[in-house]
C-alpha positions as CSV (number, residue, x, y, z in Angstrom):
1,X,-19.0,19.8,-15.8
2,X,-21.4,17.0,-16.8
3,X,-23.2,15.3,-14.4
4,X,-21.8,11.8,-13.6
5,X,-23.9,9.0,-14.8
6,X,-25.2,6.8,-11.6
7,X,-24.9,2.9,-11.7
8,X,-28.2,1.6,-10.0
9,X,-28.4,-2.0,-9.0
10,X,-30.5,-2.9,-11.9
11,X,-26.5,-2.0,-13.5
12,X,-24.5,-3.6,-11.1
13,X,-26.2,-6.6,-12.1
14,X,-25.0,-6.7,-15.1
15,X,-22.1,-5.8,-14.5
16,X,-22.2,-9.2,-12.5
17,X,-22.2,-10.8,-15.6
18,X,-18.7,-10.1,-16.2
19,X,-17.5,-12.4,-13.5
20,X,-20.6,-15.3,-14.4
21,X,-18.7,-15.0,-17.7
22,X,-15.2,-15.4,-16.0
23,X,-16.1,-18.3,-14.6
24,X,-17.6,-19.6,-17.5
25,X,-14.4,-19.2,-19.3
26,X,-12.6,-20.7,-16.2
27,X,-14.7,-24.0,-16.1
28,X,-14.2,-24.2,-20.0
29,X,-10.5,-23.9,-19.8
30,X,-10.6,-26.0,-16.8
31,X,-8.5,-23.4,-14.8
32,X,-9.8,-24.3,-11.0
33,X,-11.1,-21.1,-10.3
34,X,-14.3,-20.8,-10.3
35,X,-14.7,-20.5,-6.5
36,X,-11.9,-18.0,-6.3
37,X,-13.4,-15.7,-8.6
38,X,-16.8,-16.5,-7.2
39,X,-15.5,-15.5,-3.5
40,X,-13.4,-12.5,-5.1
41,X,-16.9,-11.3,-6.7
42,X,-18.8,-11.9,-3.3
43,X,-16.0,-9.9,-0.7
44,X,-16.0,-7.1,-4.0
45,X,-19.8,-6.8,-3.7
46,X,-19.5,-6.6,0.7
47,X,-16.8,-5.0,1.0
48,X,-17.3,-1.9,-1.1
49,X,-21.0,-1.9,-0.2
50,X,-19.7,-1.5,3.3
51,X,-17.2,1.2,2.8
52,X,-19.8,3.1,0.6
53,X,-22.0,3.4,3.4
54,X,-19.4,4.2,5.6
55,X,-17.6,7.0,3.7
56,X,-21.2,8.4,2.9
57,X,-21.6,8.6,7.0
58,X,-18.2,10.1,7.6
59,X,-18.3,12.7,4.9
60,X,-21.6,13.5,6.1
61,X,-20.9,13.9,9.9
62,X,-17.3,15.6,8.7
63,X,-15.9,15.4,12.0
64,X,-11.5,15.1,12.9
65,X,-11.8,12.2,15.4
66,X,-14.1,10.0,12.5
67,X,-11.9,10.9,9.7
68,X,-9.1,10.0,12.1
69,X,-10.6,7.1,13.0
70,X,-11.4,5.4,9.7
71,X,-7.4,6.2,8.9
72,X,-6.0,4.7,11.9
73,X,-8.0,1.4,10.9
74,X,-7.4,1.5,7.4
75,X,-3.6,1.9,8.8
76,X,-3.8,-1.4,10.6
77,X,-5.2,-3.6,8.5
78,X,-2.1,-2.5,6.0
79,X,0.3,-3.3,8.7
80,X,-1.3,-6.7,9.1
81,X,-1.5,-7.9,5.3
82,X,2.5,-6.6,5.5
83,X,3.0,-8.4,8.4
84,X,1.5,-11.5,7.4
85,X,3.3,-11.3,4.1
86,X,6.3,-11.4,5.2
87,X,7.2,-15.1,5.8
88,X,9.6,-15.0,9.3
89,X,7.2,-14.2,11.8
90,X,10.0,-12.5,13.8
91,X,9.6,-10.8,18.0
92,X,7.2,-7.3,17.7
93,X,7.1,-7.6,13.8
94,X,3.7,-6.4,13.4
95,X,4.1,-3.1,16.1
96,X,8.1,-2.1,13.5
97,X,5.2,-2.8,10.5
98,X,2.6,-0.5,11.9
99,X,5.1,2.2,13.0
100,X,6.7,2.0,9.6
101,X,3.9,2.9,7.5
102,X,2.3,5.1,10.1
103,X,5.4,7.6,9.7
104,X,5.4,7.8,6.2
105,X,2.2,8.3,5.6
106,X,1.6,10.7,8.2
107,X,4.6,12.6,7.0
108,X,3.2,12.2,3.2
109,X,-0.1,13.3,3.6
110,X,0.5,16.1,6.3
111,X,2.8,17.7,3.8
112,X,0.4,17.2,1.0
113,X,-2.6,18.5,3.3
114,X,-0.5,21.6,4.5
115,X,1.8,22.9,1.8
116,X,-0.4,21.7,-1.5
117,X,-3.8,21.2,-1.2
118,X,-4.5,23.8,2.0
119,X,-8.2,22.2,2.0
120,X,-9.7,25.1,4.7
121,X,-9.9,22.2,7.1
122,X,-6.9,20.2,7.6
123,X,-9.1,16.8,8.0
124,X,-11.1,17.4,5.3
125,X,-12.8,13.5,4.3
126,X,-12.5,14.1,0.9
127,X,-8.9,14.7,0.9
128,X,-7.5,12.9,3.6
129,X,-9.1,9.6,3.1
130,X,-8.2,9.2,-0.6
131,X,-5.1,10.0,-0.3
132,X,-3.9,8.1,2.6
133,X,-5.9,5.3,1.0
134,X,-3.7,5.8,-2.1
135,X,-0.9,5.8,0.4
136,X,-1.5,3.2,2.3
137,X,-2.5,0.7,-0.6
138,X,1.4,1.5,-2.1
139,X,2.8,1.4,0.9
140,X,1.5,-1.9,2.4
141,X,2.8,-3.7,-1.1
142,X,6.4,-2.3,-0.7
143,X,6.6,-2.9,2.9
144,X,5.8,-6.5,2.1
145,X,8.4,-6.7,-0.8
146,X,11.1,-5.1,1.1
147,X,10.7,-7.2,4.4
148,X,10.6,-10.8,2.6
149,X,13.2,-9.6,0.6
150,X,15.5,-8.2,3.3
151,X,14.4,-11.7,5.5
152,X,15.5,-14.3,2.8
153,X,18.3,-12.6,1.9
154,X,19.7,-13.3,5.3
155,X,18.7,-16.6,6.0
156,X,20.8,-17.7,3.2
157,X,23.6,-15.9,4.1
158,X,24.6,-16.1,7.4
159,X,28.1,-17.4,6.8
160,X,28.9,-13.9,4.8
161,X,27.3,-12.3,7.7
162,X,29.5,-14.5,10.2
163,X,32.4,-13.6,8.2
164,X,32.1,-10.1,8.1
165,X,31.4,-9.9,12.2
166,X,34.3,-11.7,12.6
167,X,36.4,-9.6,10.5
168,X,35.3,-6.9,13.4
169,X,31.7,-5.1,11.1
170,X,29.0,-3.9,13.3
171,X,25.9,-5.5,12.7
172,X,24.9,-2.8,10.3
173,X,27.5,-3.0,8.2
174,X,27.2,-7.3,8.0
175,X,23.8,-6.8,6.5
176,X,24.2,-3.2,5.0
177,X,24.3,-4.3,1.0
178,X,21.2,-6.7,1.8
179,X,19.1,-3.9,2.9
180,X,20.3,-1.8,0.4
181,X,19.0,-4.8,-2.2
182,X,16.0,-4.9,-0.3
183,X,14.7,-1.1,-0.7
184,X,15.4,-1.6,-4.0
185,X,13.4,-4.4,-4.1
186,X,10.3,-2.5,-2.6
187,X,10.6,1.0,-4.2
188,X,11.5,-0.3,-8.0
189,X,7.9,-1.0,-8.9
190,X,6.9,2.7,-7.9
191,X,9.9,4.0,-10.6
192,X,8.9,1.5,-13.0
193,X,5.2,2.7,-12.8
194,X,6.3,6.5,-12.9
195,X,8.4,6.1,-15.9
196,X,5.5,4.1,-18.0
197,X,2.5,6.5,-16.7
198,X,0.4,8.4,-18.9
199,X,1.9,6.3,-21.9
200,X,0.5,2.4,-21.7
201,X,-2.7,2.7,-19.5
202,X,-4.6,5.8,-17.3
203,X,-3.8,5.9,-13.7
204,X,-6.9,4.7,-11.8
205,X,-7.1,7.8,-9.8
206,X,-7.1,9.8,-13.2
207,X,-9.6,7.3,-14.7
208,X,-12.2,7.6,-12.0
209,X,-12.0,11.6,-11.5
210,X,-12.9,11.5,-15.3
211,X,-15.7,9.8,-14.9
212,X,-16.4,12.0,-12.1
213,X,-16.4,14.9,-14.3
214,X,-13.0,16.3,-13.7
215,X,-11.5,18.1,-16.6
216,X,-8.6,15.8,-17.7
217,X,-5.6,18.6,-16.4
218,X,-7.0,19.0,-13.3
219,X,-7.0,14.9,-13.0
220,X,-3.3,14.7,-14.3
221,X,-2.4,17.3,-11.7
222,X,-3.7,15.3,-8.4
223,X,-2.3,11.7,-10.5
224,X,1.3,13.7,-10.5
225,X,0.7,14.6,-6.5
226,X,-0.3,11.3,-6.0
227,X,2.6,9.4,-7.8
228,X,4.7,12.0,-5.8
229,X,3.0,11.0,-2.9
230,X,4.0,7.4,-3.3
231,X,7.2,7.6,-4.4
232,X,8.4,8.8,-1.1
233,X,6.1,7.1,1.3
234,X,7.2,3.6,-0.1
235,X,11.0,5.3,0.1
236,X,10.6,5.9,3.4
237,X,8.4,2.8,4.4
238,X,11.1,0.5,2.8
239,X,14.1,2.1,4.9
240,X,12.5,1.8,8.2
241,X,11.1,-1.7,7.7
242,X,14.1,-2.9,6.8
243,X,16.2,-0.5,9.4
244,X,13.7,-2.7,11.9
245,X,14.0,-5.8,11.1
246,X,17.5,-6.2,10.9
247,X,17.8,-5.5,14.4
248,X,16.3,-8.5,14.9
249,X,18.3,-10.8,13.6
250,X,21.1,-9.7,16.4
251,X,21.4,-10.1,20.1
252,X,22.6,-7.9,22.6
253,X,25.9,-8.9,21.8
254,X,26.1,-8.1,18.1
255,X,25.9,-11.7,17.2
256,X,23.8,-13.0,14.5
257,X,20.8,-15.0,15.7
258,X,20.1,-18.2,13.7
């Protein structure tokens, strides 16, 4: 396996230039964002710096309760850009967000861990952290699509939902097609992305383990895992997000809250 070539800062400048150019081209086409791709560049540059140093110190120390931690934080900010996505900031949104995607990736990357991989420690950094990151990343996206979805949907239509109380439906059934509509809505992208893989671009995750090194089957196999991985996660993610906030468009007494 060849060695992978190291970028030093002397290359990461450079590779600066990219975004000097971007905003070149910006200015010249008189797009407006210069200072967006200026910021993007600048939280890019701090923010991977950061994790860098931080995954560096937590492979390092390879302890459960650090790799544990790191998870559990990556986990929240997820259920906070999902929360904050979705527009209706509706009662205990953000604790049915975090509890969502804290299920199915648990349940995703414990089966992975256990019945797959079988790393010879269970919290092994190097698998855990990826994946759930992988996860997570997926997850947080079809959360977000599902839940604005699922909340827009019933804003416009509270008469149908009136009717179809009226006419003696539980609450579950009123709103059952829209949050049908809405996992849809939040799992498509994943089964549109599965169907086109391997034939219009490489997967990132297959992309960087080859220029780690990684013989190109042993990168397909982990970019099947992984899509596998996903698939379900967001499937799962989707029908409890949505399974949670529809209960909160009702009151006590089955009726719809405007």
């Amino acid at each position: 396996m060849q060695d992978l070539i190291k970028l030093d800062l002397a290359d990461l400048a450079i590779a600066i230039g990219l975004m000097a150019i971007a905003v070149g081209l910006s200015a010249w086409e008189k797009l407006g964002l210069e200072f967006n791709f200026v910021v993007a560049t600048g939280r890019t540059l701090l923010q991977l710096a950061v994790l860098g140093y931080v995954l560096d110190f937590i492979f390092a120390v390879n302890n459960v309760w650090a790799v544990v931690g790191i998870v559990v934080i990556m986990l929240t900010i997820t259920a906070i850009v999902s929360r904050n996505r979705i527009s209706q900031k509706l009662p205990r949104l953000l604790p049915w967000v975090w509890g969502s995607i804290f299920v199915s990736t648990a349940l995703t990357v414990l089966y992975s861990i256990f019945l797959i991989i079988e790393p010879d420690r269970w919290y092994e950094p190097r698998y855990i952290i990826p994946l759930a990151g992988v996860v997570l990343g997926n997850a947080m996206n079809a959360a977000a699509i599902a839940g604005e979805r699922l909340v827009n949907t019933i804003n416009l239509s509270h008469i149908e939902i009136e009717t179809h109380l009226s006419l003696g439906a539980t609450p579950e059934q009123a709103i059952s097609q829209y949050r049908r509509e809405a996992i849809r809505a939040g799992v498509l992208p994943t089964l549109n992305q599965m169907t086109l893989i391997g034939m219009v671009a490489l997967p990132g995750i297959t992309t960087g383990q080859l220029l780690a090194g990684v013989n190109a089957p042993d990168a397909v196999s982990y970019e099947i895992l992984l899509m596998f991985m996903v698939a379900f996660a967001n499937l799962l993610t989707t029908v409890l997000i949505t399974r949670g906030l529809s209960r909160q468009f009702f009151n006590s007494t089955a009726q719809l809250i405007r």
